[in-house]
N, C-alpha and C positions, 0 to 999 in steps of 0.2 A: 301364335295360334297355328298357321301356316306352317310353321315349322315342326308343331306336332301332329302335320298332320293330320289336321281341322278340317271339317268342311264348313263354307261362309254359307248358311242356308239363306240369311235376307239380314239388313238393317231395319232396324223398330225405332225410327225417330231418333236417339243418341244412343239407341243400342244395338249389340249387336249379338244376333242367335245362331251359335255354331253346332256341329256335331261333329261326335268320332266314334268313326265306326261303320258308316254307310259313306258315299255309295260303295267303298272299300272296304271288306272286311277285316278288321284288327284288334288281334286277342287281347291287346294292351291299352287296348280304347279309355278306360278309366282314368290310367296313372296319365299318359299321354294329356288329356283335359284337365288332369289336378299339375300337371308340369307347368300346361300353358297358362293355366290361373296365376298358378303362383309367379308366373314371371313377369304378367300380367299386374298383380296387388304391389308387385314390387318397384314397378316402374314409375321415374319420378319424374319424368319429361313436363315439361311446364312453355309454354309459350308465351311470347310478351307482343304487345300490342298498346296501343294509347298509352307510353309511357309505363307501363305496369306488368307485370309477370304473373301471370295465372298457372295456378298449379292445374292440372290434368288428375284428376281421383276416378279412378273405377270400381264402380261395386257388382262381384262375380258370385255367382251360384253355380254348383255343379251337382248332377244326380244321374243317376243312373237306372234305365229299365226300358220295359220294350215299348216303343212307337211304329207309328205308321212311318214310313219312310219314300218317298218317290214322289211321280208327279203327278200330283193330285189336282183335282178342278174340275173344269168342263172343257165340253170341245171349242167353248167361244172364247174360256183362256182356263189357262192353268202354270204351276210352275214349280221347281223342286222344292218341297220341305217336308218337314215332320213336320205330324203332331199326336195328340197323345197325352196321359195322365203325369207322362215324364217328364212330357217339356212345362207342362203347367207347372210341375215341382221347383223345377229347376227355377224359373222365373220368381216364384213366393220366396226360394233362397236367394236371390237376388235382393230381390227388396229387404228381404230382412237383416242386410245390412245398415240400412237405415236405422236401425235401432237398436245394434249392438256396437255401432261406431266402427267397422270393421270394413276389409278392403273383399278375402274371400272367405266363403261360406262353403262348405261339402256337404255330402248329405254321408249314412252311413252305410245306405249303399255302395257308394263309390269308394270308400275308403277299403269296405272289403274287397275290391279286386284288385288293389295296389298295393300286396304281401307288405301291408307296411312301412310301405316306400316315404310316407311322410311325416312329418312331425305335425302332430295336430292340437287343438285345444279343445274339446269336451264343452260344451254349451249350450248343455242339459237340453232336454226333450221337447217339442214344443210342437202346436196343433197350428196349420199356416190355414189361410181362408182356404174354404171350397174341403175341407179334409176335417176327418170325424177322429180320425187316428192321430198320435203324434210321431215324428219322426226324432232320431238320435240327429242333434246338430253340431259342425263343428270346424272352430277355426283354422285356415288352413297357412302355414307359418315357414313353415321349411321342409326339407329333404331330411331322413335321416342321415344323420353324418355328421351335418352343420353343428357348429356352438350358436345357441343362442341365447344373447345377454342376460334375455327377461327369464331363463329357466324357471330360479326361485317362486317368481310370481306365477306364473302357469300353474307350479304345483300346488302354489297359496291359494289360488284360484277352485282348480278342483278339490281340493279339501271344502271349500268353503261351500261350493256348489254342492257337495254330499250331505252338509247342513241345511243347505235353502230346502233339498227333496225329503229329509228327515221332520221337515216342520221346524227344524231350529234356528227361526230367520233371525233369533237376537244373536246368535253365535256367528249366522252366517254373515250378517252385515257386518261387524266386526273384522271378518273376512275378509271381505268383499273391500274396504275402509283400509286393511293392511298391503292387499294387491296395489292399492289407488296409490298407496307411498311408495311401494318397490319401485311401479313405473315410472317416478316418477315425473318432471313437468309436465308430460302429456296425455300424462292420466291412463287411466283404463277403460276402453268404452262398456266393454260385460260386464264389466264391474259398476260402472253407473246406472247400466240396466237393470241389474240384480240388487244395486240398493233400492233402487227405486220399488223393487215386487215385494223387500222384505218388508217397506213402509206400509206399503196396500195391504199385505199377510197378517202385518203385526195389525193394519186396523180392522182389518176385519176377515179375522180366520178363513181361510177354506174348508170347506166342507168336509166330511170325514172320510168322506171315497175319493178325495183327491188325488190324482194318480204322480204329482209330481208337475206336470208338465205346463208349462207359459200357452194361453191360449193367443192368438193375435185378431184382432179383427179387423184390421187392415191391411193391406198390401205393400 
């Protein structure tokens, strides 16, 4: 994080809330935050203790947009941070790793001001609490350049995903079922997400104004 450049605004109990971009300004504040994630989702550090080795997993969210920034409070205290409709984004992208089995999450804001800079996965539309709108979501994997192994599956992926939003969840589980083998021993986590909406879909349709998108109503 530091190393791109981060700012460490506070610790949240086992978490931690950064920015880039303030107090410094930096035109590349986007990609700079999708760098540090990914280097971040990558990292496989694990510590041992009572005989036994724990793995170390992080689940990241990145978004992008305008917040309040400085030090905010009162005169009996106060201290540096954001806040703002962006940081609460950012946070709902966090946890929604929880349910896509995934390490980082982007929004597609953020993706627009990194010319491209990353390799991403597509993980369809979706409405996080607190929000009426849905946002474009999406896995964030590598740098362009990189080879990476799972390509095939990525692309089996979004094929399948343009079946789930057409309404052709028997095609798209299918799909979704052929990702799961590419990966595979360790599976696919969107892909066990997205089986699981085509069960719900197939038993009982959505509506005809359905716009596509995964509502959550959790955090």
């Amino acid at each position: 994080m530091f190393d791109e450049g981060g700012t460490l605004i506070k610790y949240i109990g086992d978490a931690v809330f950064a920015i880039w971009g303030a107090p410094v300004r930096m035109d590349d504040h986007a990609a700079r935050a999708c760098t540090a994630a990914l280097a971040m989702a990558r990292d496989e550090e694990s510590l041992e203790g009572g005989g036994r080795q724990v793995r170390l997993v992080t689940r990241i969210g990145v978004h992008t947009g305008p917040m309040l920034v400085g030090n905010l409070g009162s005169s009996q205290r106060f201290d540096y941070t954001a806040i703002g409709d962006a940081v609460n984004t950012a946070s709902r992208l966090e946890g929604l790793n929880k349910y896509f089995a995934t390490r980082a999450l982007v929004s597609e804001a953020s993706l627009a001001m990194t010319d491209g800079a990353f390799f991403v996965r597509p993980l369809g539309r979706v409405r996080v609490v607190g929000k009426s709108e849905p946002l474009a979501l999406y896995e964030l994997l590598g740098r362009k350049g990189e080879t990476l192994a799972a390509a095939a599956a990525y692309e089996r992926f979004e094929r399948a995903l343009a079946d789930f939003v057409a309404r052709r969840f028997e095609q798209a589980a299918a799909g979704f079922r052929e990702v799961r083998a590419l990966r595979g021993e360790g599976g696919d986590g969107p892909s066990e997400f997205y089986l699981e909406q085509c069960a719900l879909m197939l038993a009982e349709p959505p509506p005809a104004d359905w716009d596509g998108a995964v509502t959550f109503a959790g955090k």
